[in-house]
C-alpha positions, 0 to 999 in steps of 0.5 A: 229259607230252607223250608221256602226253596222246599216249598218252591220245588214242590207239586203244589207250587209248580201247579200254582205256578203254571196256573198263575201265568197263563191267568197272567198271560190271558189277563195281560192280552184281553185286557189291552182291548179293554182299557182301549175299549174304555170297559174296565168298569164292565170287567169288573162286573162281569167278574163280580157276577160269575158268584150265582153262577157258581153257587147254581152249579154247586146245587146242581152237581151237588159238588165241588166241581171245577168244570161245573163252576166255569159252565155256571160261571160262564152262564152268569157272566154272559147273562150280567153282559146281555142284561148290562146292554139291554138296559143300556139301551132300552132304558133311560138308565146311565150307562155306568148304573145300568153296570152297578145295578147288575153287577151288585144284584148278581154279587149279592145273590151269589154271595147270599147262595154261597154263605148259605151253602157254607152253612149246609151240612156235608158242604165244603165250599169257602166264599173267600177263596172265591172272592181271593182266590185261592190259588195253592189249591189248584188241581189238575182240571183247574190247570186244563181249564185254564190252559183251554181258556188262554189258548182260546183267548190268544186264538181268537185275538189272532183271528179277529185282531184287525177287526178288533183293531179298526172297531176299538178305534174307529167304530164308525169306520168299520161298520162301513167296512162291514166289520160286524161291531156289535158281534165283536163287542159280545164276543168280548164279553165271552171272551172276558166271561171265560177268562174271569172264570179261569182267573178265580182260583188264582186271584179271585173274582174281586182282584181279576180285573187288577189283571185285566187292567193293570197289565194294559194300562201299564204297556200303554205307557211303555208303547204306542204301537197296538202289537208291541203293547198286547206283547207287552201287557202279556209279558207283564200280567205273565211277570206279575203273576210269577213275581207274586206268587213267588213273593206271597210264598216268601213273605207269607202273603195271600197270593191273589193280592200279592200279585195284584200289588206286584202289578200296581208296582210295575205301573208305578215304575212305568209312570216314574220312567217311561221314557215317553209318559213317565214323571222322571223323564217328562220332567227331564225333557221340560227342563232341557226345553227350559235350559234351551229357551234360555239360551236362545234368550242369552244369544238373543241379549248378546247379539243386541248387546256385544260386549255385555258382561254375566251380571248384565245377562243375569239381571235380563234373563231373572236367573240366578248367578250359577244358573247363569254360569252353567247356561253359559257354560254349554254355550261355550260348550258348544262354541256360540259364546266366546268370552275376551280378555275382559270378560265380556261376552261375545257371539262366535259366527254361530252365535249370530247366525243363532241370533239372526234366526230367532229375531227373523222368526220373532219379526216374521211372526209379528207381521203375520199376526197382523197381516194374516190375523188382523191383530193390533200390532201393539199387542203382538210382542208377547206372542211373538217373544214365546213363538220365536223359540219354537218356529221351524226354518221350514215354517219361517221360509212358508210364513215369509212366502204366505206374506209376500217375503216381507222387508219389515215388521209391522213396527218398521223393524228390518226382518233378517234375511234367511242364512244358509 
């Protein structure tokens, strides 16, 4: 332990540090616009096909450097962009091959360059740390260049956010506004060029885009405002990379995919508690829907049967004893069943006012199947035993003024006047 808290406190891991976080940050911002753009797959390429670029760059220079590998990088990114639209729209090609064609081409050629140069003598140049990144070797320049490129990312999206917005969105409408759309989709793409290149060091070109999606896809569980999910996504891709980093020194594990793995995690745990999207509280707010449908059907069954004993509302509603008792239990609760000194089961004043609301809108909802939707009135029953739970007073009150504020239901029923 004491060997990581010194590891923790040194020059290489606070350089790591700062690295990984703005990677984090940047991904987590660029990368909201991105999934809402349905262009994850895209970011994938383009990472992928930075490689030539850099194996280019190392010719040219005949050096490791870090400003010659982002200009390379950069370049080869762009040109896997334009070469990705072009054959999208001047050949027949998918959309989704026109991408895998490009991007395996470019990977392949930089892969093939790379091991070649891994060969040469004098070289020091490791594909790996290119492909996973390698980021307890960042230098100061990497450290600049990152800096430069997240400054750039969060300038640019402050600049043109409501133009990026009203694109994503609405496309349509804003080439009608005269937002220049095709001129945002390519300053995208350099923006996601310089932000796959700036990534390398620290999670590499084949888990960049866990960065760029995760984060995003993650907040646009946890959110449905545009503003509250960028922040979100940023904080998060910022928390992943921090997490990971910190844990891949712990555990000894590579840090690109420890923070890819920290990232996954979070998603996870968005899609388990979300309050809006998550499994645990979509399973919560369905059984309480359950329980309360239930319910209405217990009123409904006492109102038609005053005095009914709990093994009489047991048999009708198909529930099982302790079932029963509970829903039974909140009822009381919530003072619209009384039990008397025999046990049966009676309706307080707010349980037939309960009860009234549900056969008016049961009734209603007959009569307007057939009046207003020409159905055969001996097939309304079902719908309407399914809809009553689920009509507001508002819509009741505008469906009876639609028909005429009926007296009866197409079966000769009494429709129970409105309750104040």
């Amino acid at each position: 332990m004491d060997e990581i808290i010194q590891l923790l406190s040194t020059d290489l891991f606070q350089r790591a540090l700062i690295t990984s976080s703005m990677v984090g940050l940047m991904c987590g911002i660029l990368g909201t616009f991105l999934v809402l753009r349905n262009m994850s797959l895209i970011g994938d390429a383009l990472s992928h096909s930075v490689l030539p670029g850099i194996f280019f760059a190392f010719v040219v220079v005949q050096s490791y450097s870090s400003i010659a590998f982002f200009i390379g990088s950069s370049i080869a990114g762009l040109v896997a962009a334009l070469s990705i639209s072009w054959i999208q729209q001047n050949m027949t090609t998918k959309n989704d091959a026109a991408i895998g064609i490009v991007y395996t081409t470019l990977f392949s050629v930089g892969v093939i360059g790379i091991s070649w140069l891994q060969h040469s003598e004098g070289v020091h140049i490791d594909l790996k740390d290119f492909l996973f990144g390698n980021v307890l070797g960042i230098s100061n320049e990497d450290i600049y260049l990152t800096f430069a490129v997240m400054l750039f990312t969060i300038i640019s999206v402050s600049l043109f956010y409501r133009h990026l917005l009203v694109s994503t969105f609405q496309e349509t409408i804003a080439q009608t506004m005269g937002i220049p759309v095709r001129f945002l989709h390519y300053f995208l793409l350099l923006m996601l060029s310089f932000v796959v290149v700036a990534s390398l060091q620290a999670v590499g070109v084949i888990l960049v885009v866990a960065m760029l999606v995760t984060p995003a896809s993650t907040a646009l569980l946890l959110s449905n405002k545009m503003r509250n999910v960028i922040f979100i996504s940023a904080f998060l891709g910022l928390l992943a990379a921090i997490l990971g980093l910190i844990a891949s020194i712990v555990f000894d594990f590579p840090p690109g995919p420890t923070m890819a793995v920290v990232s996954a995690l979070m998603y996870f745990l968005a899609v388990l508690f979300s309050s809006e999207h998550g499994i645990i509280f979509k399973f919560l707010r369905e059984r309480k829907e359950s329980n309360r449908i239930e319910m209405e059907d217990i009123i409904k069954y006492l109102f038609k049967n005053k005095g009914a004993l709990k093994n009489d509302v047991a048999a009708y509603v198909g529930l099982t004893a302790n079932k029963v008792n509970s829903l039974l239990g909140t009822l009381m609760k919530n003072g619209y069943v009384q039990r008397s000194s025999g046990q049966a089961l009676l309706l307080t004043e707010e349980g037939d006012n309960q009860a009234n609301k549900l056969i008016r809108a049961h009734r209603l909802w007959e009569t307007y199947q057939v009046e207003a939707m020409g159905m055969d009135a001996s097939k309304i029953h079902p719908d309407a035993e399914r809809m009553e739970h689920h009509l507001s007073r508002d819509l009741m009150d505008k469906i009876s003024k639609d028909l005429g504020h009926p007296d009866t239901d197409p079966h000769g029923s009494p429709i129970p006047p409105k309750k104040v």
